[in-house]
ZAMARGU-4260 file (C-alpha; in steps of 0.2 Angstrom, whole numbers, plus 5000, padded with zeros to 4 digits):
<rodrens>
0) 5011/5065/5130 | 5023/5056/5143 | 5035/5042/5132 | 5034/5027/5142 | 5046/5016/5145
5) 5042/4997/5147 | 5054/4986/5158 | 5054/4967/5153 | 5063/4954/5166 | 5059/4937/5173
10) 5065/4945/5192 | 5055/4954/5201 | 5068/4960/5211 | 5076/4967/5197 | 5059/4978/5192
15) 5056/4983/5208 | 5073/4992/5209 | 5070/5000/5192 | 5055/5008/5198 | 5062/5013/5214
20) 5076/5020/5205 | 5065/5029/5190 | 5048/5031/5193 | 5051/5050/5197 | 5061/5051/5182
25) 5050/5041/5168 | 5032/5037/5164 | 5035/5014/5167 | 5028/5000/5167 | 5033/4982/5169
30) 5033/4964/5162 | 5041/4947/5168 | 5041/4939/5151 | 5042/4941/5133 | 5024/4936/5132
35) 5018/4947/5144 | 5027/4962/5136 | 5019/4960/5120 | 5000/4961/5128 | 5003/4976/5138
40) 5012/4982/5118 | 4995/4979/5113 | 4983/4985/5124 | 4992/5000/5134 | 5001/5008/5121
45) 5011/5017/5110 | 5027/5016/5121 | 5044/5025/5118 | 5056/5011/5123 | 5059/4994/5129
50) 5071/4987/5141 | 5073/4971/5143 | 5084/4955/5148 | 5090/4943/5136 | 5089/4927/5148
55) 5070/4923/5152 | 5060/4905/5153 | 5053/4905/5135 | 5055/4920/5124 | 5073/4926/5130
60) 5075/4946/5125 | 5085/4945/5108 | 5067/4935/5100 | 5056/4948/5111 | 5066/4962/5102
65) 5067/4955/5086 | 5046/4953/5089 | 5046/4971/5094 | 5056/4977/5077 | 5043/4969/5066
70) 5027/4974/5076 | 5030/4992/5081 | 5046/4998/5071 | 5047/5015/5081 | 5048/5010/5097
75) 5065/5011/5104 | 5075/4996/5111 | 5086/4992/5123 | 5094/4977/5131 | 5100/4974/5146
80) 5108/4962/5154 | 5120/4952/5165 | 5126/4939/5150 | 5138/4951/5142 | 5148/4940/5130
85) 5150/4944/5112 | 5140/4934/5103 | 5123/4937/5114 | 5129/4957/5110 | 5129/4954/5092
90) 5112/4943/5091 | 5105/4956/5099 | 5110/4971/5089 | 5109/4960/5069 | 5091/4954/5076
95) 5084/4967/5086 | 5094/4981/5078 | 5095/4988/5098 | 5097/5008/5102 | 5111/5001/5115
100) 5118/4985/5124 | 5119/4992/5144 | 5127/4976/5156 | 5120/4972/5174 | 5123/4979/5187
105) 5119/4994/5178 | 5122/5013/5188 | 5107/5024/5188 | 5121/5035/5182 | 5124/5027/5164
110) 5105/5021/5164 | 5095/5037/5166 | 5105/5045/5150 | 5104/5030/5139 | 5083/5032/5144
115) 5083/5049/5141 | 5092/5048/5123 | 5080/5032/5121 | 5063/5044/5122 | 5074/5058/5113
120) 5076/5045/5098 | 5057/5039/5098 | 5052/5057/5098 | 5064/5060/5082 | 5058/5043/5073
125) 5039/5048/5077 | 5042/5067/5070 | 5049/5062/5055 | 5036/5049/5050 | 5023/5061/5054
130) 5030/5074/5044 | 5035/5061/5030 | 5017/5057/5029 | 5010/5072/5029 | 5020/5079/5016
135) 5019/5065/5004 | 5001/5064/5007 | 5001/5082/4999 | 5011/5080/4986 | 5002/5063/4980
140) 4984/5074/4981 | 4991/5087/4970 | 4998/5073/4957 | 4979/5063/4959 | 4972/5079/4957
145) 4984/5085/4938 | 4977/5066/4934 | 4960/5069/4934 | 4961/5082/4924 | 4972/5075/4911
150) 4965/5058/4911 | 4947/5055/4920 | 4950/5038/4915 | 4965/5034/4925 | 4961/5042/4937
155) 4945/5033/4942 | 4953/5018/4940 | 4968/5023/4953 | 4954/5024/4966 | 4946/5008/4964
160) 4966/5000/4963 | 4968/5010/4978 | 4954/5001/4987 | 4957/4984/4978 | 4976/4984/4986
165) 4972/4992/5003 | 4959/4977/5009 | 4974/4965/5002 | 4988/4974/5010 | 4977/4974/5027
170) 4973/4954/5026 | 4992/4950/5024 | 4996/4961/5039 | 5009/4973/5028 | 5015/4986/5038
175) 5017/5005/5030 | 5000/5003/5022 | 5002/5021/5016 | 5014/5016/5003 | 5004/5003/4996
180) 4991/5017/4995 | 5002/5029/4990 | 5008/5015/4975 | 4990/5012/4971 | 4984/5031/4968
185) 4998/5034/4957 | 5001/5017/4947 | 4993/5024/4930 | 5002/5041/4931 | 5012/5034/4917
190) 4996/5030/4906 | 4997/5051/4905 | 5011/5047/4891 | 5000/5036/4880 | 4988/5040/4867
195) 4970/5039/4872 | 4966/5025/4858 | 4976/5013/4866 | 4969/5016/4882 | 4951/5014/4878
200) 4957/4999/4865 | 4964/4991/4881 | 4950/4994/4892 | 4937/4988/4876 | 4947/4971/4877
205) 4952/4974/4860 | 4969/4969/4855 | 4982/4979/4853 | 4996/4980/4838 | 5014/4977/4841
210) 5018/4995/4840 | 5004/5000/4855 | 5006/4983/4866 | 5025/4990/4868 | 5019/5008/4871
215) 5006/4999/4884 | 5023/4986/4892 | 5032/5004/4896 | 5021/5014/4904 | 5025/5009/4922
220) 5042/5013/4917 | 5039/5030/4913 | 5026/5030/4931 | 5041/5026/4939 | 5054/5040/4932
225) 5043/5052/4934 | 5042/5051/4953 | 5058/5044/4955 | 5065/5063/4959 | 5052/5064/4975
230) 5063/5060/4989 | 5058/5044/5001 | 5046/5036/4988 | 5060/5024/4982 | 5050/5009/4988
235) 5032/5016/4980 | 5043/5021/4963 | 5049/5001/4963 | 5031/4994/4967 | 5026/5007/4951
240) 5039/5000/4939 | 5038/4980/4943 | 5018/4981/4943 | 5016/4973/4926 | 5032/4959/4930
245) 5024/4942/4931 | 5023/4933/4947 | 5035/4920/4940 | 5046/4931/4935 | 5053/4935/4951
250) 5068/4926/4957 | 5079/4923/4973 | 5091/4938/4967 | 5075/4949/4969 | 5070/4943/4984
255) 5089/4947/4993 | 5093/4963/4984 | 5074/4970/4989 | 5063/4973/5003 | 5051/4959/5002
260) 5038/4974/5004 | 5042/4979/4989 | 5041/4964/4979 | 5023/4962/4989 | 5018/4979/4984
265) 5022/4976/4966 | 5013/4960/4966 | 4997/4967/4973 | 4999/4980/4959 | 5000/4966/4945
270) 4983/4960/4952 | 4973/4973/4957 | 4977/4982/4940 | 4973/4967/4931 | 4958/4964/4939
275) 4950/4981/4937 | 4955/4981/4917 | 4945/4963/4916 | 4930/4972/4924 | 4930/4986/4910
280) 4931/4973/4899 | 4912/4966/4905 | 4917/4954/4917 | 4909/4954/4933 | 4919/4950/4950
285) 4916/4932/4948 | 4922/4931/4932 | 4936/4942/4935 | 4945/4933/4947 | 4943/4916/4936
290) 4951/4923/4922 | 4967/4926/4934 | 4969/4909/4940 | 4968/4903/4924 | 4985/4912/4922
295) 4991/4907/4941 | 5008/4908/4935 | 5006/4928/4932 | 5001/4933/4952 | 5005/4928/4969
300) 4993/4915/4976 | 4991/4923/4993 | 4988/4941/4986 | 4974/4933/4975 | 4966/4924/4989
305) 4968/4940/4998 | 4959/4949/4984 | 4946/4935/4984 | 4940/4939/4999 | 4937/4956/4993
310) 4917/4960/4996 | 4914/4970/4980 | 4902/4985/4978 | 4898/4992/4964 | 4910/5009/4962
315) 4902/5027/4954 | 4911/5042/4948 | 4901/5057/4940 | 4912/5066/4928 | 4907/5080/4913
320) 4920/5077/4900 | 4921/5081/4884 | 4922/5069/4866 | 4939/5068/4864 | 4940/5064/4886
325) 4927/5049/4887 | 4932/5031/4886 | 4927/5015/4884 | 4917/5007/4899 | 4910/5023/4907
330) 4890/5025/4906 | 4878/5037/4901 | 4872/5049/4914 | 4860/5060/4904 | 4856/5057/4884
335) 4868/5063/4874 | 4861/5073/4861 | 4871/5082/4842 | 4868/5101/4842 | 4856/5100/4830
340) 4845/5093/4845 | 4845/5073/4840 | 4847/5061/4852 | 4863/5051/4849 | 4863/5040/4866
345) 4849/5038/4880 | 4856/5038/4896 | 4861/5022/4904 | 4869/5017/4891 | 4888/5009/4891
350) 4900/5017/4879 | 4908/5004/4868 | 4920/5005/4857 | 4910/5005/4841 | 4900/5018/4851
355) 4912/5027/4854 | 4919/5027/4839 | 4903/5033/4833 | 4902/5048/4845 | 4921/5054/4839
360) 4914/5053/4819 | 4894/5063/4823 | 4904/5076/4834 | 4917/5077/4821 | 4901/5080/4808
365) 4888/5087/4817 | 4896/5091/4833 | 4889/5086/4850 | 4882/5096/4865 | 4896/5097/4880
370) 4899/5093/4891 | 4894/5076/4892 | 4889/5070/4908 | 4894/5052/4912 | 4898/5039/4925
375) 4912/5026/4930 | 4902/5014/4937 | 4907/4997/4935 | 4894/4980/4934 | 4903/4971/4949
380) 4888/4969/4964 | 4890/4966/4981 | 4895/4946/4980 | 4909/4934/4984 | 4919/4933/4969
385) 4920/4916/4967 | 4928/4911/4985 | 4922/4893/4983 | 4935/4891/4969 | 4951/4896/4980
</rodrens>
């Protein structure tokens, strides 16, 4: 595919020169104003690079280009112009973080190279994110897929985060959705490390001792040191390690020392994860999402509008897991039945705590036929959750 170029300038003299001088050289197109530039971005791309002025009736080039950064990162972008004084140089390269800073009149013997290096770096910047996706995309399939196995649970509940934080991330209009996802999948790993009575006493809603609420507070920690060795997942490893810190919590200092995707991402963690734990717990959506804004203090009021307007469906998983693997909230799929052939539990029925207590002291007796086959499927229908409370 041929990398176009788009040429942004408010004289049309001054494009139809470009395009008798390049259009055997380059795949162009033009645009006679920042506005216009950024509906022909829309609709006719992707494009390689942009040139453009920086003087132009309305949005002059440094704000186009600064636009450009935050819309489509990769694209490439350059700036040229006749008003070549330091301080419109240095706007333009601290705002729109420019490729090069070329000067009118500008020889088609410096402009063709600097176009051609242009499309050189945009194939560089697209290969590598490509690659980066791809790779990291393996590598977080391998780690969800060593989580269902060690932990059904988690695992389960990493999907439905997963799907919870996406929508969000989509309504805010973050860019890099893939770390979100990425965040998401992974945010429980660190559950691996703690003992399976705390995790079903936390999805029960029963409370939890001193000792076991500590062991509970560190386990985005350990999340977070165990991927911090995998190389460009520093900002999904921060989103893992913040996403129990209260929204309050957060202070100016965080904001300047981290990207504020980041401190988004971890945010969208806090809530999502909190949300889904409430639902175990035998809340429907509705009720969910009043329970956190009774604690508005703990999560960023955009993100829990955002979540809000979440339509929810009821989410299954079939698993066949053993005693010691089922926790508290999965459901039934088939009686459960001791070896000696009574039934223990008809099918459809949610395991408890006290019931699952009881499962772990009849197996530990009697024993139980495995495996047991069960669902994940949480009582949240398809309804607003409570949108005429925002």
């Amino acid at each position: 595919m041929t990398e176009k170029i788009l040429f942004v300038d408010d004289e049309e003299n001054v494009l139809q020169s470009m395009k008798r001088q390049l259009r055997k050289r380059f795949s162009m197109q033009t645009a006679m104003s920042g506005d216009e530039a950024l509906k022909i971005l829309k609709e006719e791309g992707p494009f390689a690079v942009i040139v453009s002025d920086m003087r132009m009736p309305g949005m002059n080039g440094v704000e186009l280009l600064s636009r450009v950064k935050e819309l489509y990162p990769e694209i490439v972008r350059i700036m040229l112009t006749g008003n070549a004084d330091q301080e419109t140089a240095m706007e333009a390269v601290n705002a729109g973080q420019i490729f090069r800073f070329l000067t009118k009149p500008c020889s088609t013997a410096i402009l063709v190279p600097s176009l051609a290096l242009a499309q050189r770096q945009y194939k560089l910047i697209t290969a590598e994110k490509e690659l980066l996706q791809k790779t990291l995309r393996g590598s977080v399939t391998v780690l969800s897929e060593l989580l269902s196995q060690a932990n059904p649970t988690v695992f389960s509940a990493g999907l439905r985060i997963k799907e919870y934080a996406c929508d969000v991330a989509r309504q805010l209009e973050l860019t890099d959705l893939w770390k979100i996802e990425v965040a998401s999948l992974l945010s429980q790993i660190g559950c691996t490390s703690l003992p399976t009575d705390i995790i079903n006493k936390k999805y029960a809603g029963i409370a939890l001792d001193d000792t076991e609420q500590e062991m509970w507070e560190k386990y985005p920690e350990i999340g977070a040191r165990l991927l911090e060795q995998i190389p460009r997942l520093e900002s999904v490893t921060k989103m893992i390690r913040w996403q129990q810190k209260k929204y309050s919590h957060f202070t100016e200092e965080d904001t300047i020392a981290e990207f504020e995707e980041v401190l988004t991402g971890a945010q969208i963690l806090k809530a999502v994860i909190d949300f889904d734990i409430l639902q175990h717990q035998g809340m429907d959506s509705s009720q969910a999402m009043k329970q956190l804004r009774r604690k508005g203090d703990d999560y960023n009021p955009d993100i829990i509008k955002a979540l809000a307007n979440f339509r929810f469906q009821k989410h299954v998983c079939t698993l066949s897991l053993t005693v010691g693997e089922i926790t508290v909230g999965m459901i039934a799929e088939e009686d459960i039945v001791a070896k000696n052939g009574a039934m223990i539990l008809p099918a459809g029925q949610e395991i408890s705590w006290s019931v699952l207590q009881a499962l772990h002291n009849f197996n530990n007796q009697v024993g139980i036929v495995e495996p047991i086959t069960v669902h994940t499927g949480l009582n949240n229908e398809e309804q607003d959750s409570g949108k005429d409370e925002t």
